[in-house]
PANUBA-961223 format. One line per 8 residues: their letters; for each residue y, x, z of N, C-alpha, C, O. Coordinates in Angstrom, 1 decimal, always signed. Atoms other than C-alpha are relative to their C-alpha. Layout:
N
a> Y,X,Z,Y,X,Z,Y,X,Z,Y,X,Z  ...
***
This chain:
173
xxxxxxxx> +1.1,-1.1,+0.2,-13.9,+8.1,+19.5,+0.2,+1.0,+1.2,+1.3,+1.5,+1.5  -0.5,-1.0,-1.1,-14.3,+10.3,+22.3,-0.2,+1.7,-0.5,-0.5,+1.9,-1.7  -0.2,-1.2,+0.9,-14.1,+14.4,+21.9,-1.5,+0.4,-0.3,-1.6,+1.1,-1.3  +0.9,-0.8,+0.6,-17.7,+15.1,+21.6,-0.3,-0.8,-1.0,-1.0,-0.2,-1.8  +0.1,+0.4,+1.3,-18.0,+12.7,+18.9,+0.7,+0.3,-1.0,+0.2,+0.3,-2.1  -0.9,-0.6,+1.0,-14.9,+14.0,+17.2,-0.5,+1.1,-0.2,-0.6,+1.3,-1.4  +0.4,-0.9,+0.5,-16.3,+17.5,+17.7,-0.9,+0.1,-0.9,-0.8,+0.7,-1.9  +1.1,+0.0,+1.0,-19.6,+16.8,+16.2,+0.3,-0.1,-2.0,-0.1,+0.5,-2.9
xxxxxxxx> -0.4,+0.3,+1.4,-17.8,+15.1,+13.0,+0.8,+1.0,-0.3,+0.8,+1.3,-1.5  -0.5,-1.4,+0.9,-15.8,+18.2,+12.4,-1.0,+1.2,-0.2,-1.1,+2.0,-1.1  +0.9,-1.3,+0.7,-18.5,+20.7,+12.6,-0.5,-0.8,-1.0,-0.7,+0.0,-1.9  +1.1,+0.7,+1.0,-20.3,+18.3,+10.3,+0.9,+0.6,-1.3,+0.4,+1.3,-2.2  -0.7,-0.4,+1.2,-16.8,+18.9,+7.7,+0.0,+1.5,+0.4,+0.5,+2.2,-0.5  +0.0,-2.0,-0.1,-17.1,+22.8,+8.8,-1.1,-0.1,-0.7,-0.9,-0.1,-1.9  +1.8,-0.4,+0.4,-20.9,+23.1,+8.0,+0.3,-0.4,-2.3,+0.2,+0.2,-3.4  +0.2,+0.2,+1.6,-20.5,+21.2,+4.3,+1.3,+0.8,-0.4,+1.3,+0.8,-1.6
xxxxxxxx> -0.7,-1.0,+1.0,-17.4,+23.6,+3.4,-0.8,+0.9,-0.1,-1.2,+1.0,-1.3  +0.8,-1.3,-0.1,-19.4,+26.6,+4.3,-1.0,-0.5,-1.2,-1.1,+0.4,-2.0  +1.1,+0.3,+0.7,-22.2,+25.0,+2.2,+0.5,+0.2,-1.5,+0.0,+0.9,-2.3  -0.9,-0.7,+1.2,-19.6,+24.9,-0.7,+0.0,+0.8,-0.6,-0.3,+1.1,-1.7  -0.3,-1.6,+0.6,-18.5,+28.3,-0.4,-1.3,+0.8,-0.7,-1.3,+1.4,-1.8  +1.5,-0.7,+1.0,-22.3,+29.6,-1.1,-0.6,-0.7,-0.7,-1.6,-0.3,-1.2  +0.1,+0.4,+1.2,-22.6,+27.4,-3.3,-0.1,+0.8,-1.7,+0.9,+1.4,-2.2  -1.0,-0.9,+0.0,-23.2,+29.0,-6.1,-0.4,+0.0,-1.9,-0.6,+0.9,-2.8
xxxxxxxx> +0.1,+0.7,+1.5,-23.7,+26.7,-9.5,+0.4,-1.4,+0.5,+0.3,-1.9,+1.7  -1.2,+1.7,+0.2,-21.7,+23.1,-10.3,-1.0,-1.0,+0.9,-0.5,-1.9,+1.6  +0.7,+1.3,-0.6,-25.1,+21.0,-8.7,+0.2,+0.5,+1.4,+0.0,-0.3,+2.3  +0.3,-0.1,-1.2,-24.8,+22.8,-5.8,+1.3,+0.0,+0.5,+1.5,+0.0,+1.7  -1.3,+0.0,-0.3,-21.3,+22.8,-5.6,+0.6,-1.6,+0.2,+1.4,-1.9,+1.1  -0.2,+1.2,-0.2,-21.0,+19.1,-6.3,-1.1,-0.6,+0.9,-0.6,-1.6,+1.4  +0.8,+0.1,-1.4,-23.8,+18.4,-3.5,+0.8,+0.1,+1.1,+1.1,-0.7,+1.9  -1.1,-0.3,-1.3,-21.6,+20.2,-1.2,+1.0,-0.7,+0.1,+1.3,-1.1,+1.3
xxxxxxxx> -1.6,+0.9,-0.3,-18.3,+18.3,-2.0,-0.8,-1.4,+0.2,-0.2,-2.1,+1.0  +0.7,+1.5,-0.4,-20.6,+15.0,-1.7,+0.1,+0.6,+2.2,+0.9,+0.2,+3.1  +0.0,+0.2,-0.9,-21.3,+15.9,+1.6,+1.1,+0.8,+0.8,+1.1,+1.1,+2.0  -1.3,+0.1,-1.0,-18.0,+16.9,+2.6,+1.0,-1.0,+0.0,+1.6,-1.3,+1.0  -0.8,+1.6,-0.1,-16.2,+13.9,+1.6,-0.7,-0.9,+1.0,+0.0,-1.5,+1.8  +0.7,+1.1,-0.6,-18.9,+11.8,+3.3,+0.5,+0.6,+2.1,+0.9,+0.1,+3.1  -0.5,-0.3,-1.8,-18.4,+14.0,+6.6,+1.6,-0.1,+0.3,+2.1,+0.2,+1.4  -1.4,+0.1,-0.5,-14.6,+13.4,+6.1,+0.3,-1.4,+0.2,+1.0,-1.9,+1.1
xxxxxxxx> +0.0,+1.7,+0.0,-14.7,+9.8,+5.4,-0.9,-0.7,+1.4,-0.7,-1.8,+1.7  +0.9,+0.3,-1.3,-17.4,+9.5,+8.6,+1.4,+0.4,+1.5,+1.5,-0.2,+2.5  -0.9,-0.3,-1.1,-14.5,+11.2,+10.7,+1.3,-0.8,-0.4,+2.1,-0.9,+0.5  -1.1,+0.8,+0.2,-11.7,+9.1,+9.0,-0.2,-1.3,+0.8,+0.6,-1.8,+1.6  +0.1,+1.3,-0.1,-13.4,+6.1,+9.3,-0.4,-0.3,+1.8,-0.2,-1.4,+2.3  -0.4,+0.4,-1.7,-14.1,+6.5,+13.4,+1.5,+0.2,+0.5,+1.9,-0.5,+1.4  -1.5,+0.0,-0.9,-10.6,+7.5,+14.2,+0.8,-1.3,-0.7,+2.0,-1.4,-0.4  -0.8,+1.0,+0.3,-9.5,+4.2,+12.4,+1.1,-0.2,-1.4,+2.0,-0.9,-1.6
xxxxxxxx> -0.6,-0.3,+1.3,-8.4,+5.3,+8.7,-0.3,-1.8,-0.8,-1.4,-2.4,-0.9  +0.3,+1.4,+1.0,-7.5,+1.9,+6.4,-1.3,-0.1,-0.9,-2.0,+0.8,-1.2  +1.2,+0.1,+0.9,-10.2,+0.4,+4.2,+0.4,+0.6,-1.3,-0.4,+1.1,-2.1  -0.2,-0.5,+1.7,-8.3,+1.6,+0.9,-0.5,+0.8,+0.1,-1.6,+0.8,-0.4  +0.1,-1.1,+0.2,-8.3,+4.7,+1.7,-1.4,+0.9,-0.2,-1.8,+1.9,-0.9  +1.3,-0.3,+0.0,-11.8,+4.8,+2.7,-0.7,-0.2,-1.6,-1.3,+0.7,-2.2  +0.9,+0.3,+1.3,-13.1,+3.0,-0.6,+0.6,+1.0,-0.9,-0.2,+1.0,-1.9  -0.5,-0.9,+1.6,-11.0,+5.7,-3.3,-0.9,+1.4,+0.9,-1.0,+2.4,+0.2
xxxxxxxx> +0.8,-1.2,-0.2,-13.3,+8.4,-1.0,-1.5,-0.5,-0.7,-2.1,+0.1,-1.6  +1.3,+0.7,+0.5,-16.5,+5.9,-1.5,-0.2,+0.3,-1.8,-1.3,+0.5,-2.3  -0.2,+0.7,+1.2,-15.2,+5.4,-5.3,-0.7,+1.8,-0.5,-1.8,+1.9,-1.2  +0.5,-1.1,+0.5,-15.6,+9.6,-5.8,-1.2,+0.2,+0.4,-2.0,+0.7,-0.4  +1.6,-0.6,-0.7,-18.7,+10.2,-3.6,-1.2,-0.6,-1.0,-2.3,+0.0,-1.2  +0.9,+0.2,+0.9,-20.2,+7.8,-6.1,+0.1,+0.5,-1.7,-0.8,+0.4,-2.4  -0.3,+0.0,+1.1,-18.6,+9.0,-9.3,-1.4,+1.7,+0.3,-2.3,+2.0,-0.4  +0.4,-1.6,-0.1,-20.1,+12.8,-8.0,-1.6,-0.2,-0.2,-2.2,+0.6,-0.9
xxxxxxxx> +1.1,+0.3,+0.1,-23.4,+11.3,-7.7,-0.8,-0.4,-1.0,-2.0,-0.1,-1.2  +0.5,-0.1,+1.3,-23.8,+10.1,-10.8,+0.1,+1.2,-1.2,-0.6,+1.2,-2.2  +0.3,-0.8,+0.8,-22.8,+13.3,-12.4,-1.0,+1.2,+0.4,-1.1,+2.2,-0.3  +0.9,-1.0,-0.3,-25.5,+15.2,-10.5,-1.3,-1.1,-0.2,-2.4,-0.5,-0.3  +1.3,+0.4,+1.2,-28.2,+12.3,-12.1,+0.3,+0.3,-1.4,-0.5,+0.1,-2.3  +0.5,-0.2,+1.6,-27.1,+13.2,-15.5,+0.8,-0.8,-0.6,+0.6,-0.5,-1.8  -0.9,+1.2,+0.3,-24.6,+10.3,-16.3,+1.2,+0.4,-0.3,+1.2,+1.6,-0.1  -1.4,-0.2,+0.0,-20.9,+10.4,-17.0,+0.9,-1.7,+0.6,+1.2,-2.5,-0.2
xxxxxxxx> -0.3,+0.6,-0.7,-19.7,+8.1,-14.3,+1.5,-1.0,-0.4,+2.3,-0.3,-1.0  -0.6,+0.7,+0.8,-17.2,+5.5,-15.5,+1.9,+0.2,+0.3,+2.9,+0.1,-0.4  -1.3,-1.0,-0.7,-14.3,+7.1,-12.9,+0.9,+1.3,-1.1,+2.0,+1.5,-1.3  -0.1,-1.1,+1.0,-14.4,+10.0,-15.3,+0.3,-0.4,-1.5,+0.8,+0.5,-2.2  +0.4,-0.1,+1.6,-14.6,+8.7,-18.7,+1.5,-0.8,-0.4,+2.0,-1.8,+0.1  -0.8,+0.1,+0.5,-11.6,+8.8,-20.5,+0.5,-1.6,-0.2,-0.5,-2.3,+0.0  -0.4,+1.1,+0.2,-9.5,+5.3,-21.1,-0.6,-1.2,+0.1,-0.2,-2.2,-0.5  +1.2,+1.0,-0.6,-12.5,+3.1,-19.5,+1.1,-0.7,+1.0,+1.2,-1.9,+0.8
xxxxxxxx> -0.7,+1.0,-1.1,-10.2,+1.6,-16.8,+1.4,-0.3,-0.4,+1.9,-1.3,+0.1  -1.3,+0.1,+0.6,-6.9,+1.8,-18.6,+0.2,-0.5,-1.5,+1.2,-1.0,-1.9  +0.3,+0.3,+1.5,-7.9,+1.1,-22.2,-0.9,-0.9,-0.3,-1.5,-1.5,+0.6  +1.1,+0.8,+0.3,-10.2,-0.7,-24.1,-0.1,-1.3,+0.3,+0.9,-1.9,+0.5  +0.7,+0.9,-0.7,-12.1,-3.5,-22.9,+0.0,+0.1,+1.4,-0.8,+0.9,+1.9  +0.3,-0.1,-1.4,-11.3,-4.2,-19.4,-0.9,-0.7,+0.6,-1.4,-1.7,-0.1  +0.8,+1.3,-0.8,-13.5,-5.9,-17.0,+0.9,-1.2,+0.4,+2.1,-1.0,+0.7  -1.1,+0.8,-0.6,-11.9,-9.0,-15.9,-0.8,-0.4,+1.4,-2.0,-0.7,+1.5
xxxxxxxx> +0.2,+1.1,-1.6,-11.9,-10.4,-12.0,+1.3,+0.9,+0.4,+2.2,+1.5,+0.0  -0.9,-0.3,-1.2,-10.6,-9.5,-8.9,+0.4,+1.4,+0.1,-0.3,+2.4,-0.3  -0.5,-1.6,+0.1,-8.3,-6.6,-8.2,-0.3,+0.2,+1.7,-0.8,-0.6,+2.3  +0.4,-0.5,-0.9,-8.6,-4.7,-5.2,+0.6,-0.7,+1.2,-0.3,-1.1,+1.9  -0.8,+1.0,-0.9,-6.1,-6.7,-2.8,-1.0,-1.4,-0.2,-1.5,-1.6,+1.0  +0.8,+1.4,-0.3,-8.3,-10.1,-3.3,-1.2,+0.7,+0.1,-1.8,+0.0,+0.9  +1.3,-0.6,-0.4,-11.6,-7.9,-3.1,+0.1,-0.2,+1.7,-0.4,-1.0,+2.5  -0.7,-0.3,-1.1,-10.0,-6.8,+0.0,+0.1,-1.3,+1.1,-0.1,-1.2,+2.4
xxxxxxxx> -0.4,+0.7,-1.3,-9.2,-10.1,+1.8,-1.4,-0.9,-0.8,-1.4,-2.0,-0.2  +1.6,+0.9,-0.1,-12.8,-11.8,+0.5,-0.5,+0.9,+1.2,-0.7,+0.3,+2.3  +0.9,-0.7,-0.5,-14.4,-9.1,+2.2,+0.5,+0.0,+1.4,-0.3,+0.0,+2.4  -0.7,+0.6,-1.7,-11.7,-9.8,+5.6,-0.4,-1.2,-0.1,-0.4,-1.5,+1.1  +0.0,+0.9,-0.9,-12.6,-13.6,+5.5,-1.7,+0.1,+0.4,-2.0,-0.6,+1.4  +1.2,-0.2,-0.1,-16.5,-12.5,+5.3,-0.3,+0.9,+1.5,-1.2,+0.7,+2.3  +0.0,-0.2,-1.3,-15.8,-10.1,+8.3,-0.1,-0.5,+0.7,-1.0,-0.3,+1.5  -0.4,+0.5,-1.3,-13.9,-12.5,+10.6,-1.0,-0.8,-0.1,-1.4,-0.9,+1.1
xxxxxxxx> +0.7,+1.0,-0.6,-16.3,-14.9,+10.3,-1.8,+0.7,+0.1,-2.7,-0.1,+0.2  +1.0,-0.6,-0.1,-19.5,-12.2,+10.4,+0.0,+0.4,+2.0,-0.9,+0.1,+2.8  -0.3,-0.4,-0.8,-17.7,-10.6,+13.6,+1.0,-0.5,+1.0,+1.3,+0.1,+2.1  -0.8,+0.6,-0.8,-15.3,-12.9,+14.8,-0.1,-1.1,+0.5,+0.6,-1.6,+1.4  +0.9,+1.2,-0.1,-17.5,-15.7,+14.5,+1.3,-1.6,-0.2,+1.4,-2.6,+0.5  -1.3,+1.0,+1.1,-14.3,-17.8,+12.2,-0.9,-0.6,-0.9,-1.6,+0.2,-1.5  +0.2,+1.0,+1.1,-15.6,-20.9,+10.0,+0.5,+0.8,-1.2,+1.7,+1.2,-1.2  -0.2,-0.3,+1.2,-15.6,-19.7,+6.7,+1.4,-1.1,-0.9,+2.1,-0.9,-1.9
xxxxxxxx> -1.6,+0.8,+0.6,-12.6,-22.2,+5.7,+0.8,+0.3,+1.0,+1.9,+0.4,+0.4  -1.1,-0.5,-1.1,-10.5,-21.2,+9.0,+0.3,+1.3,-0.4,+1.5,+1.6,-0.6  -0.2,-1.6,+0.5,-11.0,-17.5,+7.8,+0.6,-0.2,-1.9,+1.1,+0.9,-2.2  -0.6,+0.2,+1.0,-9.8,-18.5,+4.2,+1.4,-0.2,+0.3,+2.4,+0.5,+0.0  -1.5,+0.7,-0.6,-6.9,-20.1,+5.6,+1.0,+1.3,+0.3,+1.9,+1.9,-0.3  -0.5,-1.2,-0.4,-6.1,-17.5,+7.8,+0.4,+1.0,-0.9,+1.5,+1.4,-0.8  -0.6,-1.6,+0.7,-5.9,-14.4,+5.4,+0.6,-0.1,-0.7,+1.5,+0.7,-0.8  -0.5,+0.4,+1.1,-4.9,-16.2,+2.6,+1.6,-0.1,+0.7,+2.3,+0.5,+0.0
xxxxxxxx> -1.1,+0.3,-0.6,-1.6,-17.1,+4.8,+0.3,+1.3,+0.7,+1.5,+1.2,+1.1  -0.2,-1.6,-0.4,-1.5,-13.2,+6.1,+0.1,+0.8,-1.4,+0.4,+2.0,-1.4  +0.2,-1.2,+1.1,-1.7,-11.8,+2.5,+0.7,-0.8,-0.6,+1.1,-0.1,-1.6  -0.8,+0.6,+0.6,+0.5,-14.4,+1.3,-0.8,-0.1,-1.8,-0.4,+0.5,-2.8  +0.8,+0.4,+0.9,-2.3,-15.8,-1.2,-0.4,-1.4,-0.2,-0.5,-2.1,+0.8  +0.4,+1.1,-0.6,-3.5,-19.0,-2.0,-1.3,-0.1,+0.2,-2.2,+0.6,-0.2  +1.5,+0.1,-0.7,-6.4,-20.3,-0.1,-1.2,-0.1,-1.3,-2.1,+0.7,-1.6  +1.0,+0.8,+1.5,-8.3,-22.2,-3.5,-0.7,+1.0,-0.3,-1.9,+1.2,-0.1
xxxxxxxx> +0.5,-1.3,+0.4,-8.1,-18.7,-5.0,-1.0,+0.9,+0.4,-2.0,+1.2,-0.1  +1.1,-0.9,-0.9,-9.2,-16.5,-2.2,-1.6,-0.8,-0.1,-2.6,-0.1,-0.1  +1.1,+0.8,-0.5,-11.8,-19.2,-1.9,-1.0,+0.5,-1.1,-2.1,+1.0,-1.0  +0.8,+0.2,+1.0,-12.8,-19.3,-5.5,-0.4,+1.8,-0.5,-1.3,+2.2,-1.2  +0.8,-1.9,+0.2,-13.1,-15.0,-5.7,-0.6,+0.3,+0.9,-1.1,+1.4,+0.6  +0.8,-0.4,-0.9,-15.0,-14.8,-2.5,-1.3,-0.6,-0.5,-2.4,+0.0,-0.6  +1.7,+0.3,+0.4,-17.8,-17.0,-3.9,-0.5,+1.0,-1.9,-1.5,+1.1,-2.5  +0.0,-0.8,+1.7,-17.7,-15.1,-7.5,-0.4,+1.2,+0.7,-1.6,+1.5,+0.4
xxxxxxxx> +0.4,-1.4,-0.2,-17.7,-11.6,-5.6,-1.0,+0.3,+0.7,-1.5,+1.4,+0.8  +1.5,-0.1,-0.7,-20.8,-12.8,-3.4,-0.9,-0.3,-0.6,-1.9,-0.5,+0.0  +1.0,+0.5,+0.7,-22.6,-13.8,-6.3,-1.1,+1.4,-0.5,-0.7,+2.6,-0.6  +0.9,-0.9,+0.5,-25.4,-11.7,-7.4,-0.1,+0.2,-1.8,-0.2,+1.2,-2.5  -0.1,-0.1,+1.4,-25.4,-12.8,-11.0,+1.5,+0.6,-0.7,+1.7,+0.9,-1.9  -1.4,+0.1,+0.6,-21.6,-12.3,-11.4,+0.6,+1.7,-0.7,-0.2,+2.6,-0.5  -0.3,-1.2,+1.0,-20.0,-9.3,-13.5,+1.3,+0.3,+0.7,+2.1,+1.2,+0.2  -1.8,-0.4,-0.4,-16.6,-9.1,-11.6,+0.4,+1.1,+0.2,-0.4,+1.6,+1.0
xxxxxxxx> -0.8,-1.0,+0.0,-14.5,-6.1,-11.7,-0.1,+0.6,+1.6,-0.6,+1.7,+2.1  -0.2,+0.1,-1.7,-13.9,-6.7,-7.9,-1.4,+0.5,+0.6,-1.3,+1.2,+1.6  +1.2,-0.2,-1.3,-17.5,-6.3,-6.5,-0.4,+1.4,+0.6,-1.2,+1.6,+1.5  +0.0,-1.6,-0.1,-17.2,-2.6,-6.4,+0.9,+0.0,+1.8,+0.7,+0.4,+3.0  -1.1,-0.5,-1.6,-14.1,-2.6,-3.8,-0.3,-1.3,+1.1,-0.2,-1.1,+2.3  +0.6,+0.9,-0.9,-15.3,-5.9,-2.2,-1.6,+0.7,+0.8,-1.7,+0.6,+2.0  +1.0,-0.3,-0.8,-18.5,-4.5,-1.1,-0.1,+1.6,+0.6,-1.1,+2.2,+1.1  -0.5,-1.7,-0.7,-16.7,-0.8,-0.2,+0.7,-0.8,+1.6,+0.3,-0.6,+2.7
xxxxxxxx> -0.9,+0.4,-1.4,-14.3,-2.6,+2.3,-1.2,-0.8,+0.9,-1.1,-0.7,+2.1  +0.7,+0.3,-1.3,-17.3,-4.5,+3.8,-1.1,+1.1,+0.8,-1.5,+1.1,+1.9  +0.3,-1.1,-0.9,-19.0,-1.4,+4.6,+0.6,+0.9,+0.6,+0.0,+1.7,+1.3  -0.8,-0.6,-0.4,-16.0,+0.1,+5.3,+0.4,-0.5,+1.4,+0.9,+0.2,+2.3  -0.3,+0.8,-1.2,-15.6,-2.7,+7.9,-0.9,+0.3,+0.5,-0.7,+1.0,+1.5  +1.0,-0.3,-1.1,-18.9,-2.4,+9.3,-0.6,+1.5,+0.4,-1.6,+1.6,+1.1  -0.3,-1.4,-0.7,-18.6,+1.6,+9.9,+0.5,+0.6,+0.8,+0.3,+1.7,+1.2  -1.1,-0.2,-1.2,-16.0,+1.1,+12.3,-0.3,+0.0,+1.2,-0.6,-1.2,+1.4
xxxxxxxx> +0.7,+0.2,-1.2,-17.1,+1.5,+15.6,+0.7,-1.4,+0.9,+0.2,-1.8,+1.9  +0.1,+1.0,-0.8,-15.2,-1.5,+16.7,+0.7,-0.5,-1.5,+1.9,-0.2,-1.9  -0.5,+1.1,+1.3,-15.1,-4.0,+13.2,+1.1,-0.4,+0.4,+2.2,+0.0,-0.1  -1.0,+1.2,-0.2,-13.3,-6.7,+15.0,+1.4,+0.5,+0.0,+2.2,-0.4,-0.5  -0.8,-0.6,+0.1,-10.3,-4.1,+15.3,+0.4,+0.7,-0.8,+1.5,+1.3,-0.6  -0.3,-0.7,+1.3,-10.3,-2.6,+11.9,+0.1,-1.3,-0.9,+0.9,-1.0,-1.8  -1.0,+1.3,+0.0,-9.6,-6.6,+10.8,+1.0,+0.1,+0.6,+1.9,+0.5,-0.2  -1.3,+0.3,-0.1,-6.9,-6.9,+12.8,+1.0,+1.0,-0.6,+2.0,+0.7,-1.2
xxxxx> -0.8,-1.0,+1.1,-5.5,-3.7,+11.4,+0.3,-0.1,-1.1,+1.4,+0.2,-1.4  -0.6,+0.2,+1.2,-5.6,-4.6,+7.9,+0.7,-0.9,-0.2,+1.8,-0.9,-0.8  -1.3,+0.8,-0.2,-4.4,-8.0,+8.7,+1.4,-0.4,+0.0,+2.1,-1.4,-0.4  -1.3,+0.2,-0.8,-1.4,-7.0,+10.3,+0.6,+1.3,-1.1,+1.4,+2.1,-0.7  -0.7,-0.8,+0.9,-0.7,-4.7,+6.9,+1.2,-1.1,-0.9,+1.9,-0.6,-1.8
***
């Protein structure tokens, strides 16, 4: 990222604090923190910040959003992710390397079975698996747990000003 790009992305996080501060009721205050997470996650995500970290900023930005439509967002609500009835699928780690073999072979131009191979043997998973949660998490009809952080990390991947290098980074985690 060069400096007037970095400058610009910090006045962007200056401008939405200030917006905060006069803020000056909960919608307008949660507006504000929306767009200061997003302008911090926009400057994380050029200087090369991991995909986790990016998606638990994505995970609030949406929870905040639903409580400025009127909702009680599912982040929020008491014993929904720890209790009760869980969702079942994929946890965030196989979200994670579906959405790396969908990269390498978007941006690296890897056969979709070479790119299985590969991650699965970098993440120390088995391939079948990876194979059989990457078609489940691209499905449209499917209910999986995972499609949340599967489809955070691939926009998290394609935010990057250079993708093919934010694969090899998580890769080589």
């Amino acid at each position: 990222m060069d400096a007037r790009e970095k400058d610009v992305r910090i006045a962007d996080v200056k401008r939405a604090a200030a917006d905060y501060a006069l803020a000056r009721d909960g919608d307008g205050r949660r507006a504000a923190t929306i767009l200061t997470l997003r302008a911090l996650w926009e400057l994380a995500a050029a200087s090369g910040a991991p995909v986790e970290g990016l998606s638990v900023v994505n995970k609030l930005v949406q929870a905040l959003e639903e409580l400025n439509r009127g909702t009680t967002p599912a982040l929020l609500e008491a014993g929904k992710e720890n209790g009760g009835e869980k969702k079942s699928g994929a946890s965030a780690d196989l979200a994670l390397a579906a959405a790396l073999v969908d990269a390498l072979n978007q941006y690296e131009k890897m056969p979709i079975q070479e790119a299985i191979d590969y991650v699965a043997s970098k993440r120390g998973l088995s391939a079948s698996n990876l194979k059989n949660v990457r078609q489940r998490l691209r499905s449209k009809s499917s209910k999986d747990a995972g499609q949340p952080h599967y489809q955070a990390a691939l926009s998290t991947i394609a935010a990057q000003p250079d993708p093919a290098r934010a694969i090899r980074v998580q890769l080589a985690k």
